[in-house]
ROVEXDO-386460 format. One record per residue: residue in one letter; x, y, z of N, C-alpha, C, O, CB in turn. Coordinates in steps of 0.1 Angstrom, whole numbers, plus 5000, padded with zeros to 4 digits. Glycine has a CB too. Layout:
N
aXYZXYZXYZXYZXYZ/...
***
This chain:
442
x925271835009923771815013922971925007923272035011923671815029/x921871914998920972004996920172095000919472045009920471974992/x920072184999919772335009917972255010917372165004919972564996/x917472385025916172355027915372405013914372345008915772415040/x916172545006914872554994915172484986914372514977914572674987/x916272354978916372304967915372214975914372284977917872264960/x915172104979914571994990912972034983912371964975914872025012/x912572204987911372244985910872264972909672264968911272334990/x912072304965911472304948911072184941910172174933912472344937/x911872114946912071974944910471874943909771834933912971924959/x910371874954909071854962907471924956906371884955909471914977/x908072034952906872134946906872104928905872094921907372324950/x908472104921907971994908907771864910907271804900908871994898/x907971804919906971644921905471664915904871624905906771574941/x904871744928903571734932902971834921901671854921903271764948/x903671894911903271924900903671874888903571934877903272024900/x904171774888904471654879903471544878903071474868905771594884/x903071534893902171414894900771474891900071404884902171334909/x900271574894899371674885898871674873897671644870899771774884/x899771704867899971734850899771544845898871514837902171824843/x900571444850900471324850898971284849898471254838901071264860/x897871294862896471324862896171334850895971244843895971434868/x896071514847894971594840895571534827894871464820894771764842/x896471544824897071444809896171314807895371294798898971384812/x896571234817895771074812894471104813893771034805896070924822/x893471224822892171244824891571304805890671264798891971364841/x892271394804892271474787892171314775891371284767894571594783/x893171274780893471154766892671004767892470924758895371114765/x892271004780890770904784889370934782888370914790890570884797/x889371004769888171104772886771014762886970934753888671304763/x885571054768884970944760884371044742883670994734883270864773/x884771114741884771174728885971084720885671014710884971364729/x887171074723888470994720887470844715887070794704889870984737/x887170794731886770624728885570644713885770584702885670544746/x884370734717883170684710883570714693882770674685881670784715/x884670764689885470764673886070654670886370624658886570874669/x886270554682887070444678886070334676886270234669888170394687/x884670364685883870224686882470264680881770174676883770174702/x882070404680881070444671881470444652882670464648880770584677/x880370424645880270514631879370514624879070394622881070494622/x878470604618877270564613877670594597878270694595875870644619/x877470524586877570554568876270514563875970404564878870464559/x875670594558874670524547874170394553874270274552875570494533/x873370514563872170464578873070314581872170244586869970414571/x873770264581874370174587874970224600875770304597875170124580/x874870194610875670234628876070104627875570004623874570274645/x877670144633878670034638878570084653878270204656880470044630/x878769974664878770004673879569884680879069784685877570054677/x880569904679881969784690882169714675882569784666881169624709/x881869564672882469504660880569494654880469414644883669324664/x879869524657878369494649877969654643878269774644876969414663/x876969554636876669694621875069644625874669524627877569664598/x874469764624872769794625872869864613873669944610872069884639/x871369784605870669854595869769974602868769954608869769744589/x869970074600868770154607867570174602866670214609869070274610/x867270154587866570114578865170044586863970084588867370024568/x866069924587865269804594864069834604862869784603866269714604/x864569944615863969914629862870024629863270144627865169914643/x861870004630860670134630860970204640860570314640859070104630/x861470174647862170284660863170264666863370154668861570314672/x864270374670865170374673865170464690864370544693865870434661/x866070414697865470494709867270504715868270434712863870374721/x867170594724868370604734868570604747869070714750868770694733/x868370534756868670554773869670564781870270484787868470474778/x869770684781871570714787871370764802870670844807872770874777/x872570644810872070624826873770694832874770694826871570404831/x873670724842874970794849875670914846875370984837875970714849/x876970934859877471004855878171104843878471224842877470964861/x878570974834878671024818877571024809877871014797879470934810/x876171054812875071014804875171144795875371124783873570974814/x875071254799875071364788876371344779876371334766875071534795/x877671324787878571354777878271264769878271304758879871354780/x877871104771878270974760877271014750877671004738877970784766/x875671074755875071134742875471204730875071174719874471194746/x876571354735876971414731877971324720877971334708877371504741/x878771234727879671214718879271104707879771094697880971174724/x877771014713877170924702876971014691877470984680875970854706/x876071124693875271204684876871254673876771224661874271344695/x878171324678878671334673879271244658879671294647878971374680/x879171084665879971004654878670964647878970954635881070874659/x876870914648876470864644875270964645874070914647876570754647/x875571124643874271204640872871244650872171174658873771114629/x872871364645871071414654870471384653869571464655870371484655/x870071244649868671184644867971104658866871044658869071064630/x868571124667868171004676866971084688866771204687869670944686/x866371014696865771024706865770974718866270864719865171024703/x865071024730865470914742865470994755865371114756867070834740/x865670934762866570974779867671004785868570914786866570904788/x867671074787869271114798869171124816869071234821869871314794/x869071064820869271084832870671084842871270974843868471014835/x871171184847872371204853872171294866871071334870873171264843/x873571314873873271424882874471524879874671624886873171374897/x875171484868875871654862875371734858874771714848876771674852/x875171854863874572004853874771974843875871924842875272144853/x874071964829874771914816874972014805875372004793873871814809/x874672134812874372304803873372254794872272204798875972384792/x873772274781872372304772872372144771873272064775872372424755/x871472124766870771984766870571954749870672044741869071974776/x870471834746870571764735869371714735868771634741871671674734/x869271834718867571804711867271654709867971554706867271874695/x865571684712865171554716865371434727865371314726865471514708/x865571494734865771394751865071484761864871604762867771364759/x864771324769864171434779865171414793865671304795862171394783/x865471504802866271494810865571454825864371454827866971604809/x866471414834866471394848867371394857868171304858866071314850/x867371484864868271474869868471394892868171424904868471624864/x869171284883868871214900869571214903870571254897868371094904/x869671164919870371194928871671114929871771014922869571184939/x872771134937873971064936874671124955874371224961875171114919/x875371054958875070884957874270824965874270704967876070804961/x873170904969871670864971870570874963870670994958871270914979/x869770844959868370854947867670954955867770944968867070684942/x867071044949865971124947864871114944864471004939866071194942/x863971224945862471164937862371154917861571104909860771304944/x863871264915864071244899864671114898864671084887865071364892/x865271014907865770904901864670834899864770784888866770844908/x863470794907862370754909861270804893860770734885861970844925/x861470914895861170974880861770914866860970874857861671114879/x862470904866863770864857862970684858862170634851865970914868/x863270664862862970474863861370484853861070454841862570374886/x860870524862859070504854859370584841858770524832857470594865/x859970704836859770714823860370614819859770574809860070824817/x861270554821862470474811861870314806861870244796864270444822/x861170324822860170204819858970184810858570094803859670174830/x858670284813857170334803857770384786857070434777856170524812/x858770364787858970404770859570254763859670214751860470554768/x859770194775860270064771859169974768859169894758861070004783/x858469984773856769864773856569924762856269834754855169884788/x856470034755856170084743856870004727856469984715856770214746/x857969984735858869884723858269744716857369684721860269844729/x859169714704858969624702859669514689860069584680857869654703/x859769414687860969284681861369404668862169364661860069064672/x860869564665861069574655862069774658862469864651859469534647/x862169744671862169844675863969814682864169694685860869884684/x864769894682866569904683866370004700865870114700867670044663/x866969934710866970014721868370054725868769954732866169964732/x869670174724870670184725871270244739871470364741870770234716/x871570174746871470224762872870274764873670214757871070104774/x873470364771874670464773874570444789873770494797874370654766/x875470354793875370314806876970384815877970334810875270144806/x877170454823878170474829878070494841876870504844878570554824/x878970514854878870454867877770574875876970654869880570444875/x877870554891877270674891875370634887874470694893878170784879/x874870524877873770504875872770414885871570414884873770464862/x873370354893872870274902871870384914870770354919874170184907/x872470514917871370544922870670694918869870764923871670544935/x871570704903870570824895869270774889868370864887871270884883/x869070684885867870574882867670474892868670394894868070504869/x866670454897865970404911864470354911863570434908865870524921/x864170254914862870194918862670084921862969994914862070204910/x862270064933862269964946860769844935859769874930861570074968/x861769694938860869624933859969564940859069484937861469544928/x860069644956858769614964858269764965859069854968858969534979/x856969774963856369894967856469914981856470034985855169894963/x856469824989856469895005857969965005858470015015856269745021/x858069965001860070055002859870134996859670134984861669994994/x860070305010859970425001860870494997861570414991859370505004/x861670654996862770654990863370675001864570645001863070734979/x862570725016863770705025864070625030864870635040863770745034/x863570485024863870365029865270315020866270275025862470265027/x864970325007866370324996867070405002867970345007866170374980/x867370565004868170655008869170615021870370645021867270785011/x868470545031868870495042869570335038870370275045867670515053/x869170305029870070175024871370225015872470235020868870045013/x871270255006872270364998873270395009874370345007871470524992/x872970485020874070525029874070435036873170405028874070635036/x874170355043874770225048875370175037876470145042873970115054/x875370135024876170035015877170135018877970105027875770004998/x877270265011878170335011878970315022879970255020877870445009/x878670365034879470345046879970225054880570225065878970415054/x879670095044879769985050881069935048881269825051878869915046/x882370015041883569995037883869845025884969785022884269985052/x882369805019881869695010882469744994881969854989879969675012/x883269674987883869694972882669704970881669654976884769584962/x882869814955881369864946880569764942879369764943881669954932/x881369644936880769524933879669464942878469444938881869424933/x880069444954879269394967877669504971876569464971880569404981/x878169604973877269704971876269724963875269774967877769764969/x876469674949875769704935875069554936873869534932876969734920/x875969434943874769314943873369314950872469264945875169204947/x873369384962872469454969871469524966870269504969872869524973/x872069624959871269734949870169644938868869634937872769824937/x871069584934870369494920869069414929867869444927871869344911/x869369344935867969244939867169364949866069324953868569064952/x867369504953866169584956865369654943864469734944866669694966/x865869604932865769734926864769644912864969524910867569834921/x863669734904863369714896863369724883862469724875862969714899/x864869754880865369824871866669754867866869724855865569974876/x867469724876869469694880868869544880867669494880870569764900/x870369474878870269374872869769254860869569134862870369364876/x869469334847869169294837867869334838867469334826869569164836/x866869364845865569404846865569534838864469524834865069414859/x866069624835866069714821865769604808864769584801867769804818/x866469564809866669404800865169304795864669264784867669264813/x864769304807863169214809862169344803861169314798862569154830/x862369474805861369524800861569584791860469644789860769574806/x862269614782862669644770862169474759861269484750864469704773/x862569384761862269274751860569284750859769284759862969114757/x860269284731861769174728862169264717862169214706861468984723/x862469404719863869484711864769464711865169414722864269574712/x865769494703866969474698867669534706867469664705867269514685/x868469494714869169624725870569574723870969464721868769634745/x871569694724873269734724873169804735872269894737874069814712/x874569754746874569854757876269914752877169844747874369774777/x876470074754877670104758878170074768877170024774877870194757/x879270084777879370094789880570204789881570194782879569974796/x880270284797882070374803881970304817880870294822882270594807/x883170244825883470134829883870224841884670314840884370034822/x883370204852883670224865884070154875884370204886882970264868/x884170004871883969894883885369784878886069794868881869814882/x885369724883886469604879886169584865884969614861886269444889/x887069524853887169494842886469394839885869374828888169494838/x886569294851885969134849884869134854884369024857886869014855/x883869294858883169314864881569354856880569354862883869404871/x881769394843880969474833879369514840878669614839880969384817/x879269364847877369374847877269464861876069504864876269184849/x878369504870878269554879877769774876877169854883879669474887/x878469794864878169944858877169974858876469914850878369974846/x876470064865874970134873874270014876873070004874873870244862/x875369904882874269794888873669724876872569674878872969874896/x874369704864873969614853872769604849872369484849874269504855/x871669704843870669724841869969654828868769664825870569844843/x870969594820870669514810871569414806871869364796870469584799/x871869404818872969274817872369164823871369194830874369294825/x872769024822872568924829873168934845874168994846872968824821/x872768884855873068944867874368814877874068724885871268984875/x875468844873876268734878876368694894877268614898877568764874/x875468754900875468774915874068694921873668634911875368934919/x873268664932872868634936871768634949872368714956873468594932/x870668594954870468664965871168604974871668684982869368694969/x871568464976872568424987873768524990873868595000873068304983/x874868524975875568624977874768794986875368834996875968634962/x873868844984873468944993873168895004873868945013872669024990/x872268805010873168805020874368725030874468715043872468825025/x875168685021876368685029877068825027877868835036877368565026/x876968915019877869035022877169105028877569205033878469115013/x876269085029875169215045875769145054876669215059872669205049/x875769055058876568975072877769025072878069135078876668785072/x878868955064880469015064880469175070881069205081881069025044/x879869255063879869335062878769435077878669555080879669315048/x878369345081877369455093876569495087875969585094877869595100/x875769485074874869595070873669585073873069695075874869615056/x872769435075871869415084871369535094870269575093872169315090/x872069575101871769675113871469775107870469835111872669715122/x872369825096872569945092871170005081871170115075874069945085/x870269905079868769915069868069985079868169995091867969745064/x866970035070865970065077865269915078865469795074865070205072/x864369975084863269845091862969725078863269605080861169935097/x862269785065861669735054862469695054862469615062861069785044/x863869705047864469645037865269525053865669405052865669765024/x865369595066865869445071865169375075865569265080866669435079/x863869405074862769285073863169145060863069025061861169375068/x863569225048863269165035864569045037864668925034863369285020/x865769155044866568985045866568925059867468845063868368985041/x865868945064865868855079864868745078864668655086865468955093/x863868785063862768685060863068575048862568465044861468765057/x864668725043864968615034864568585016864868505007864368515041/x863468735017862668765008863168814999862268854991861868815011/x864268854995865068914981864368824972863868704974866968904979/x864268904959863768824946864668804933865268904928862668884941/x864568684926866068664921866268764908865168824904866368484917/x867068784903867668864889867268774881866768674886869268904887/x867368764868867568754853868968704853869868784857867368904844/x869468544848870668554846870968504832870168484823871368484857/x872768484830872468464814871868354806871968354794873468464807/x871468294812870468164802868868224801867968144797870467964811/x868668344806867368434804866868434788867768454780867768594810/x865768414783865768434765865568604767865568654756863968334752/x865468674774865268874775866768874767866968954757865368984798/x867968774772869068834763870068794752871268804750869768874769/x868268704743868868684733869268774724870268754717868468604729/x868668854722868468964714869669164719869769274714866468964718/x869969094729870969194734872969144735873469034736870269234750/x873469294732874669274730875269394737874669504737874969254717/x876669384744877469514757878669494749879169404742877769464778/x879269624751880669704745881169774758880569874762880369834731/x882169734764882669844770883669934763884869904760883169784781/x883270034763884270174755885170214758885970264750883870284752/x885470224772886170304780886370224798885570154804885270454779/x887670274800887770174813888870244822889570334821888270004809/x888670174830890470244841891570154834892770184836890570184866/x891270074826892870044820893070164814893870244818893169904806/x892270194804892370354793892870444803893170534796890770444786/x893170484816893070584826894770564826895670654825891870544841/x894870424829896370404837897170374821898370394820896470234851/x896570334812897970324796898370464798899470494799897270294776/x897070574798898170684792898670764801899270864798897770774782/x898470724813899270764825900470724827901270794832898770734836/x900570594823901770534816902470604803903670614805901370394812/x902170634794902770634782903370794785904270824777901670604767/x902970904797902870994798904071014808904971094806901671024800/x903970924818905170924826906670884819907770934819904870824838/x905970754811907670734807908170834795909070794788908070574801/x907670934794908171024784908771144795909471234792906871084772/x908371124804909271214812910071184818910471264827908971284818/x910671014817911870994818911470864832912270774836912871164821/x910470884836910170754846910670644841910670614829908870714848/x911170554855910870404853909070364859908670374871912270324863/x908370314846906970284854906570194856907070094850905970324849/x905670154864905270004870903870064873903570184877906269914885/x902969924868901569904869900969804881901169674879901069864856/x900369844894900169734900898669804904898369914908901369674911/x897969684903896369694907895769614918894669634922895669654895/x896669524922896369424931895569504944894769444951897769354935/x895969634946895269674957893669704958892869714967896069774962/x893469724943892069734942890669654951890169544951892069694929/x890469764957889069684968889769674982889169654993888569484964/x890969704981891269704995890969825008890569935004892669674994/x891069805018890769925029892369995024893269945017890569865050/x892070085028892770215021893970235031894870295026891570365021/x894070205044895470165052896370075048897570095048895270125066/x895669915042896369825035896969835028898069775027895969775033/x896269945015896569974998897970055003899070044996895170084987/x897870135014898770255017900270205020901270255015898370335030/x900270095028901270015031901769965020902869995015900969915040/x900969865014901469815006902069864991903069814986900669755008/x901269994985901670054974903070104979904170104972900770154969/x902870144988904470244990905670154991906670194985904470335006/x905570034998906569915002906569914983907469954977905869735014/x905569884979906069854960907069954958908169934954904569904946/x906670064961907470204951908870224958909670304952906570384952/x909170144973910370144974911770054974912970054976910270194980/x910469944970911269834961912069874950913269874948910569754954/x910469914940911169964926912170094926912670104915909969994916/x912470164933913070284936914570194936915370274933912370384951/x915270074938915969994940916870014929917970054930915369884942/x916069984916916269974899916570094896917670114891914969924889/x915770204897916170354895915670464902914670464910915770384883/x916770584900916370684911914870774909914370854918917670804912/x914170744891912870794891912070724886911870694874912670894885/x911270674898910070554894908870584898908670654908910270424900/x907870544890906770574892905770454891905970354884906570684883/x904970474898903970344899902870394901902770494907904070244911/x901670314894900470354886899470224895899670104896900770344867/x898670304899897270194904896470244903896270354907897070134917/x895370154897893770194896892670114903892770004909893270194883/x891870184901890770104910890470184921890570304922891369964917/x889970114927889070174943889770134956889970014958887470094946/x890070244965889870184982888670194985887670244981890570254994/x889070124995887570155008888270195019889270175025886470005013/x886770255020886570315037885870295041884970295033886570415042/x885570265056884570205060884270345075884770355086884870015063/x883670405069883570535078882570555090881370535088883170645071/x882970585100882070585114882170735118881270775126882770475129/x882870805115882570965121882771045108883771115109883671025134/x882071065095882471125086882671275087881871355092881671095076/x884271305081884171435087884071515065883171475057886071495103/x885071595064884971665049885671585042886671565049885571815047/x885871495029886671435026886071315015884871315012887271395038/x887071225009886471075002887370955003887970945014886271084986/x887570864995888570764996890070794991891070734993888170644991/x889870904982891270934975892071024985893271024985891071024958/x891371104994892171204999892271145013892971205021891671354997/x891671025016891670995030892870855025893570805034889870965038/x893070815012894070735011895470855014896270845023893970644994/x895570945006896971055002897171095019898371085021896471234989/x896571115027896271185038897371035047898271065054894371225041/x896970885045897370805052899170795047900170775055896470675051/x899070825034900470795030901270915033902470915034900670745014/x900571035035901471125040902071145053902871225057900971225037/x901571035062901871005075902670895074903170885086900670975084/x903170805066904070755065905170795058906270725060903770685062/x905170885051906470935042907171045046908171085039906070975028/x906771125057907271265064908671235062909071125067906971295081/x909771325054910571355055911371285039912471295034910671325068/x910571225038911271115022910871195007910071295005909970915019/x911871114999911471174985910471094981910671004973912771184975/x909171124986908371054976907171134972907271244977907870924981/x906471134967904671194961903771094958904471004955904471274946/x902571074958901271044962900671124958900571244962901071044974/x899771064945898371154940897771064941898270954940898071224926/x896371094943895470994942893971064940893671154949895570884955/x893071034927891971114927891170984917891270864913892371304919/x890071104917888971014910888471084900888071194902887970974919/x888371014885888171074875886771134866886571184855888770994869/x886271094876884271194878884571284887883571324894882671084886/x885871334889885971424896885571474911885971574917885571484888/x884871374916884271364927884671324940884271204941883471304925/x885171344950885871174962884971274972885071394975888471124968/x884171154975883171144990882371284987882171344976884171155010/x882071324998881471505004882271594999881871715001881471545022/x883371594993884071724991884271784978884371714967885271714996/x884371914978884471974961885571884953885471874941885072144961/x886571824959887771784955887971614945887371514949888571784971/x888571614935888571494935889371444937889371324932888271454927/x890571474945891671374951892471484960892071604963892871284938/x893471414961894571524970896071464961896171364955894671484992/x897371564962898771494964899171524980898671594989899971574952/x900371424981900971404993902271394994902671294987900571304999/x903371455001904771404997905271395013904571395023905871524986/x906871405011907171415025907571505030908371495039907771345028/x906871625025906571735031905571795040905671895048906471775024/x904471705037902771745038902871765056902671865063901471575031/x903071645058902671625075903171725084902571775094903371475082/x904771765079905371915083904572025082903972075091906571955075/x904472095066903172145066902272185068901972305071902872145064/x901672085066900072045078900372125092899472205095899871815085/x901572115102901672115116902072245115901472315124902772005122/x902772305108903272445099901972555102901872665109903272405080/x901272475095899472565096898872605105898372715106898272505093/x898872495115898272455128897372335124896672335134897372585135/x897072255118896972125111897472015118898671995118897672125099/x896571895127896871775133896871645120895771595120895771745145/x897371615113897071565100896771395108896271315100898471585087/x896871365118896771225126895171255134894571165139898371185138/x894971355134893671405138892471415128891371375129893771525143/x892871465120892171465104892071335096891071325089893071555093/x893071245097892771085096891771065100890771055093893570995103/x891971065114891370965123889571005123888670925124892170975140/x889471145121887971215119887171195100886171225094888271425125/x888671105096887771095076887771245076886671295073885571005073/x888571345079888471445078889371565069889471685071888371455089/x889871445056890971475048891071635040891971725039890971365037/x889671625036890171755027890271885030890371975021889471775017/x890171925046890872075050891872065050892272185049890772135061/x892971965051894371975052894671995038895072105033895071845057/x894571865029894671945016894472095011895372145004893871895010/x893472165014892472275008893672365019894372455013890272275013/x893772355026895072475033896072465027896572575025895672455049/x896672365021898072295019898272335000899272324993897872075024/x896872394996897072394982897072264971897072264959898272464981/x897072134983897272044972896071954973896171834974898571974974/x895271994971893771924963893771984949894172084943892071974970/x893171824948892671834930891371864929890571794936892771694920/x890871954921890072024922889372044905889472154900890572144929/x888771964898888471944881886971994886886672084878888571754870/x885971964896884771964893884171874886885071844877884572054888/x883171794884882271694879882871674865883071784860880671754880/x883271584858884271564844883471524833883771534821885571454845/x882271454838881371424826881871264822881671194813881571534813/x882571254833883671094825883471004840883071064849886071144821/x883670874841883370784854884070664853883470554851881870744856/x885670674854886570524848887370484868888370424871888470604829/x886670524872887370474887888470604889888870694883888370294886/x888670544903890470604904891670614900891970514892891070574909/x892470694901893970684895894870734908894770844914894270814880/x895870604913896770674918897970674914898370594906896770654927/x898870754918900170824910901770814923902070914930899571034904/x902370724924903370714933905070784928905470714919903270564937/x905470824930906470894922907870894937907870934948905771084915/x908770834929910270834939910970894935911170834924910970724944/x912171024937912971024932914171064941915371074936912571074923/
***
């Protein structure tokens, strides 16, 4: 039988195995990596995904970069296709020095501010400026739905948005559902970037935060055709409780029924426009994959849990990993995507560490690990962007003076972590490809 300190080393290279696993696939998902494969500019020609722009052609060239990756995707456009450009950045990462010629903003997340508010009317007012002869190149990444903001009814002020924002959020509603919401308040999201930009030539990037089969849902699809509907909103305000959870204005607007429809794709705003997604949570989980099985894993990809409440995903990923644990004694299983939570007493914490937190209450005493973080570096209210978990933790935890079934139950994950040493901790990444979680048996 193995001593209590082999058990512990053991356990301590897991949860720094599943670590290095992370920051490895977070390094090699990087959108400097993507924008060399899908950018190139030669002899004023820009390639961008499989299309080639004359730049010659267009008497103006413009840039609108929306979300959490908005400085970096600048940075890395400018690198493959040159300093010649101009435009907007609006984000809420510190971005250090800033990139000549843009003007910045910085809005709010994951509520709008009065800079997101800001951010909308310049972007809008540079857009009405355009025209059939004019190239508008938009840098869209997640995170943009409420760093750029403006209510398509004027009676809606920003504490009226701010107090809708936090109910979606806390309504335990997939980002998708959420962002359909967003889109029919907003005068900007769902293809309405789109309506007021034409009739210019527009290409969107995307770094992909949302489901794959999802594209128009990325900062709320602001130049996309809008695949959602207001019926769809409201049946997920119903499903969902969110009705209550509005201020007055906006639950006036659906109790009367008054949403106004989107732009969809038989719109002519998009004849003239074309989307690339560059980057994605597949990119997140290949080389999280290609990374594990070089260190000798058996690996398995399952995503199915994506969108689920975060007790369900918990059950269920783990029942996966000890299936596959069947086949071999080191297996590893890879899932991306989003849980939810649907939070009523928020205590310090997000969905990644309040997922690691549930599975560590099921695994006390087993060989397993549990990472789970988020690759904008961010999960909920906390410095942290994920946690690991083994079947050590819950001991631990109790070790400390730590109720870890108490800290559940209060969404109150990341002091256990932050005592325990095992939060992930990157800080804001400049990057926005969803979650990564990391299950490891041995």
């Amino acid at each position: 039988m193995p001593s209590k300190q082999t058990v512990e080393d053991l356990t301590a290279r897991m949860r720094s195995r599943a670590r290095s696993f992370f920051e490895h696939a977070l390094a090699e998902s990087s959108i400097e990596r993507a924008f060399s494969r899908h950018v190139h500019c030669e002899r004023n020609v820009l390639r961008l995904g499989d299309d080639l722009y004359d730049l010659s052609s267009y008497q103006r060239v413009s840039v609108v970069a929306i979300g959490k990756a908005a400085h970096t995707m600048v940075h890395a456009f400018e690198a493959q296709a040159g300093n010649r450009f101009e435009g907007i950045i609006a984000t809420c990462v510190d971005p250090g020095p800033q990139v000549h010629g843009f003007r910045y903003f910085s809005g709010g997340h994951p509520t709008p501010n009065r800079e997101s508010i800001a951010a909308a009317d310049a972007i809008l007012k540079s857009l009405s400026a355009q025209n059939e002869s004019s190239l508008i190149i938009f840098l869209l990444s997640g995170g943009g739905s409420s760093i750029v903001e403006k209510p398509i009814d004027e009676r809606l002020s920003l504490d009226d948005l701010i107090a809708t924002y936090r109910g979606l959020v806390h309504s335990g509603a997939p980002i998708a559902e959420m962002n359909a919401i967003r889109k029919h308040l907003s005068a900007i999201k769902g293809g309405r970037l789109a309506q007021a930009a034409y009739p210019a030539r527009q290409v969107s990037l995307l770094v992909s935060d949302v489901p794959d089969n999802a594209p128009d849902a990325v900062a709320s699809g602001p130049t996309m055709p809008d695949s959602t509907s207001v019926e769809d909103c409201y049946r997920i305000a119903i499903q969902h409780g969110m009705i209550r959870q509005f201020p007055e204005s906006v639950r006036a607007l659906f109790q009367s029924r008054g949403l106004e429809e989107t732009p969809k794709s038989d719109d002519f705003v998009f004849h003239r426009s074309r989307w690339w997604t560059v980057l994605s949570n597949a990119s997140l989980i290949q080389t999280a994959k290609i990374v594990a099985e070089k260190n000798g894993f058996l690996v398995a990809v399952d995503n199915s849990c994506d969108d689920w409440d975060y007790t369900r995903a918990a059950e269920y990923l783990l029942g996966k990993l000890c299936e596959l644990r069947k086949a071999g004694s080191r297996v590893c299983l890879l899932s991306g995507g989003e849980v939810t939570v649907k939070v009523s007493s928020p205590g310090i914490g997000g969905r990644n560490q309040q997922f690691a937190l549930a599975c560590a209450t099921r695994i006390a005493g087993e060989n397993l690990t549990v990472l789970s973080a988020g690759s904008d570096g961010v999960d909920g209210n906390s410095p942290a962007a994920g946690a690991i978990a083994d079947g050590t933790t819950f001991t631990r935890a109790k070790t400390a003076g730590l109720d870890p079934e108490y800290h559940l139950t209060g969404f109150d994950a990341y002091p256990v972590f932050q005592a325990l040493g095992d939060s992930i901790v990157t800080g804001p990444t400049g990057n926005n490809l969803r979650d990564l979680r990391i299950l490891l048996a041995y």
